[in-house]
N, C-alpha and C positions, 0 to 999 in steps of 0.2 A: 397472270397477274393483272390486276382492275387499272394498273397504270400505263399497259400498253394499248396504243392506238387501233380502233376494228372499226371496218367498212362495215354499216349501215346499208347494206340492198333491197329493195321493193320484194326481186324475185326468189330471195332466201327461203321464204314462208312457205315456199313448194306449194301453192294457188290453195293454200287451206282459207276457210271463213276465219273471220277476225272479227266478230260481233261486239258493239261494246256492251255494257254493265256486267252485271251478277248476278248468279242465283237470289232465289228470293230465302234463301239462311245463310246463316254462317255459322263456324262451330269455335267455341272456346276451347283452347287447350291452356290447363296450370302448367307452366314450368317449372314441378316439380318432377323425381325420383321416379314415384309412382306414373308419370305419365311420360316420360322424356328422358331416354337413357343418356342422348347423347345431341346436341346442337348446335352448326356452326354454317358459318356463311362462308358460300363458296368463292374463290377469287378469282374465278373465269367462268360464271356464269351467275346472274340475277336471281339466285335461290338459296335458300335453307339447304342442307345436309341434314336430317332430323332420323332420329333410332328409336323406333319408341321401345318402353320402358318392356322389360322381361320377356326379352329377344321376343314380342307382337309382331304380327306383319301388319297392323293397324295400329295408328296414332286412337288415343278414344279422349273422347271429349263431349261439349253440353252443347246441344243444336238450341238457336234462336232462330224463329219462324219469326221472318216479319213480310210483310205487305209486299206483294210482288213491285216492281219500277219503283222503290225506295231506296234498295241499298246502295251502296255507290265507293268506291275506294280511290283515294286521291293522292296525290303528293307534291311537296311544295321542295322550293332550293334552298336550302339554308346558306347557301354561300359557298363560295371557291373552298376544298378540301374540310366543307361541314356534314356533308351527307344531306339527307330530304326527312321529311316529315310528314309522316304518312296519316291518313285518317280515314277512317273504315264507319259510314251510318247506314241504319237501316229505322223502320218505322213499325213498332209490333200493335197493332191493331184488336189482335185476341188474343185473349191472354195478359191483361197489363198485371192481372195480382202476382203471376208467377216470374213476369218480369219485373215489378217492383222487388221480389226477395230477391233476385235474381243479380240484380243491378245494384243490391246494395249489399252483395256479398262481395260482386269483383270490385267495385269502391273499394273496399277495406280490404284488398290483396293485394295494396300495393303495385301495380303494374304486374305481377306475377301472372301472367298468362300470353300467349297468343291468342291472335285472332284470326282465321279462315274466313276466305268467301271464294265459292266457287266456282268457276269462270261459267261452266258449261263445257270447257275442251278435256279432250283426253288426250295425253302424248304418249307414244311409247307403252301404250297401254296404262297409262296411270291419269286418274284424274288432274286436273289442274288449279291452284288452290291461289287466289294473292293473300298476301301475310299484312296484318299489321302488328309489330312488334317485334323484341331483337331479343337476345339471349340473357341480356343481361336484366331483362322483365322493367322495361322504360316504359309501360303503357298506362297513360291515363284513360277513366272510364266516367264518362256522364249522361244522363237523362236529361228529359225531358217533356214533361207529360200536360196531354190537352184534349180536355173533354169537348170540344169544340159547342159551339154554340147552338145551331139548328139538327133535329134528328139527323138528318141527312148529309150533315161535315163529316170532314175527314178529324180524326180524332186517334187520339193513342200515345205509344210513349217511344219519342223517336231516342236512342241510343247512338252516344256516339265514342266511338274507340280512337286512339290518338298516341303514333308513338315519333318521339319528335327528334330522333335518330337511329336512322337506317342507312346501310350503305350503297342503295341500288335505288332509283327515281322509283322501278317497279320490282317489288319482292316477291317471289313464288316460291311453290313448293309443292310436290308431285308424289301423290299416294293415298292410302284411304285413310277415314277417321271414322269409328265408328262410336256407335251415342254411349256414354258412360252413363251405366248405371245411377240417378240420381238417390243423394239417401232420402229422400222422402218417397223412395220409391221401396224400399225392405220392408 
């Protein structure tokens, strides 16, 4: 139960690396049928329970490719028994036409999806993913795009994911995703 009190120790981590950031993607998942049989957050551990949809042994979802040392996943306190507010940016550099439609699909869905970024660790044999976003599809999604000024700026359209009730400071979840077919891809 999340209301009982746990020791916090250095030497728990069993001398594993503990690097900060994230990969340089992260992958969308809709929280729908078709991609999520089943989703719930655990209450003795900082993770998702997730089944993906027609007994998969993969979650599948839409990979964004952005700029390596961009992305970043953060959380804030909302208050005594408010839970945190997570936010998830990265900066996509190539590619901004497909992340313009892209951007202004998840717009218009509502908060309807997760969001994936991959640590780099594997636990237990399973990749290690932190989450922005909760079941109940609370995510906002916005751009921001800049052709920068001299050839040589940094430029592009940094993305940012935001879901502003979670139950854990830091969200995870542990398993594969693999890339869904896009329909502009049939």
């Amino acid at each position: 139960m999340a209301c009982n009190l746990k020791h916090v120790l250095k030497g728990n981590n069993e001398c594993k690396e503990n690097p900060a950031g994230v990969s340089n993607y992260c992958m969308v998942v809709p929280l729908d049928a078709e991609h999520i049989a089943s989703i719930a957050v655990s209450d003795t551990a900082n993770q998702y329970d997730i089944t993906p949809a027609d007994s998969a042994t993969a979650l599948k979802g839409y990979r964004i490719d952005f700029k390596s040392q961009t992305g970043q996943v953060t959380s804030e306190d909302n208050g005594a028994g408010k839970g945190w507010t997570h936010t998830g940016t990265g900066r996509v550099e190539i590619n901004e036409d497909d992340m313009a439609v892209l951007g202004r699909t998840l717009s218009n869905m509502d908060g309807e999806f997760l969001v994936f970024f991959p640590t780099g660790n594997t636990v237990d044999g399973k990749k290690e993913w932190k989450v922005v976003g909760n079941p109940e599809g609370d995510n906002s999604w916005s751009t921001a795009a800049d052709s920068g000024a001299a050839r040589g700026d940094d430029h592009g359209t940094t993305f940012t994911v935001s879901c502003e009730y979670q139950l854990y400071e830091v969200m995870k979840w542990y398993g594969s995703i693999d890339e869904e077919e896009s329909a502009s891809s049939n």
